[in-house]
N, C-alpha and C positions, 0 to 999 in steps of 0.2 A: 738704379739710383739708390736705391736704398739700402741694397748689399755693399756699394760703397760708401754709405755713411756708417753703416755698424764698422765694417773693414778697417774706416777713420778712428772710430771710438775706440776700438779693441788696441788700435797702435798707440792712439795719447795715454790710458789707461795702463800700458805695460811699459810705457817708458816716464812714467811719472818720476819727478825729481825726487831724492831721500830725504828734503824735511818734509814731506808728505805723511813718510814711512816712521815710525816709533816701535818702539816697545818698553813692555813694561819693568820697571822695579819695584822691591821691596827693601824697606833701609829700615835697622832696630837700632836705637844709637843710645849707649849709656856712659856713665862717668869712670873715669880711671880708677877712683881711689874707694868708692863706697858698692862701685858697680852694679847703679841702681837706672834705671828708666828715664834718661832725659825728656821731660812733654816739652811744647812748644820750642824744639829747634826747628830755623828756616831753612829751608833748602831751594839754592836756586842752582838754576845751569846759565852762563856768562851774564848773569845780573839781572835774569828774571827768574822771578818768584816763583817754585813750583807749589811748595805750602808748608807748613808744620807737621812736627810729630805730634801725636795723640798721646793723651796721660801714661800713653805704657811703652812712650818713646817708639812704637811704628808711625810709617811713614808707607804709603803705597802711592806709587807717581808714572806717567808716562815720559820718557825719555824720547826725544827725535833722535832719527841714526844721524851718524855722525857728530854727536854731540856725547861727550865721554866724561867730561869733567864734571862735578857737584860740588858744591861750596855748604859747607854746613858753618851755622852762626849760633851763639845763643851767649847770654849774656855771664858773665863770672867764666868762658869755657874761651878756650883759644880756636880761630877757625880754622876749619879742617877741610882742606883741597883732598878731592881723590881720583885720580884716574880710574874708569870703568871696564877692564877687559870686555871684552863680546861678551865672552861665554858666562860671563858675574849677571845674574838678574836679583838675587838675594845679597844686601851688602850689610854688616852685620861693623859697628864701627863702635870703638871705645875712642873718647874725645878727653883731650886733656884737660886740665882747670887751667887755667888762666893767673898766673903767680904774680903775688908782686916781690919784688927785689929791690930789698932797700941800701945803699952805701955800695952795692959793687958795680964791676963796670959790666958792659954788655958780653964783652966774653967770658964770664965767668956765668953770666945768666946765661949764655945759650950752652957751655957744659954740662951744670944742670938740667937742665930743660932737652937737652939731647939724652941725656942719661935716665929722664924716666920714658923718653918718646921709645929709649930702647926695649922698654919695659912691655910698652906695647901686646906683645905677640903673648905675652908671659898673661898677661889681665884677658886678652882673648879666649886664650885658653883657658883659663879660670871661668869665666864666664858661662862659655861653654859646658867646663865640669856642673858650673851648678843649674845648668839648664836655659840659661838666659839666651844663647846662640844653640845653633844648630849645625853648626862647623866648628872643627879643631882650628883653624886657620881661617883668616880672611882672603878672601878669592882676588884681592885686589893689594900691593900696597902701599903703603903709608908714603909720605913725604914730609923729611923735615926741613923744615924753611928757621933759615937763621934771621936774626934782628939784625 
């Protein structure tokens, strides 16, 4: 009897569902243009709260598998959707400001607005040069969402 009860346990145990299962990240998020440590951005995965950065713009959080998306918010910053490869546990993200546009129409604000997102990979690398990141490249990337 009781070899069949561990027998039972060791089965439920190894077929546990994957939001059971998580792992960990790490997320350093700074600004485009001064490329300086954003503190207090929220970070959630489908609208719940994982938590804030700390004054030096980290973030250390556990992820459910199967759950790939983050939403990073913070205020005067545009929010920043990102898909998570597997193999990404270090996400290292430069986040755009948030513009205002006064007298033109919306497509002319989103060729702007595309034209510094292109910029992107360019401030990564920068960033990087001066020690802020610890990759040439983000292991993840970007998406630009029009108005």
């Amino acid at each position: 009897m009781r070899s069949l009860v561990l027998l039972l346990l060791l089965l439920l145990t190894a077929n546990l569902p994957s939001f059971c299962q998580s792992h960990t990240i790490s997320v350093r998020i700074i600004d485009e243009f001064d490329l300086m440590p954003i503190p207090g951005v929220k970070i959630e995965i489908d609208t719940v709260q994982l938590g804030f950065t700390d004054k030096d713009g980290f973030f250390d959080g556990i992820l459910p598998l199967g759950k790939n998306e983050l939403t990073m918010s913070f205020l005067g910053m545009e929010t920043t959707k990102i898909k998570i490869p597997e193999d990404c546990g270090r996400l290292e993200v430069v986040m755009m400001a948030d513009m205002i546009y006064d007298y033109i129409t919306t497509r002319k604000i989103n060729k702007k607005r595309e034209k510094r997102f292109k910029a992107l990979p360019g401030k990564h690398r920068a960033a990087y040069e001066k020690g802020l990141f610890r990759s040439k490249a983000p292991c993840f990337n970007y998406t630009f969402v029009v108005f």
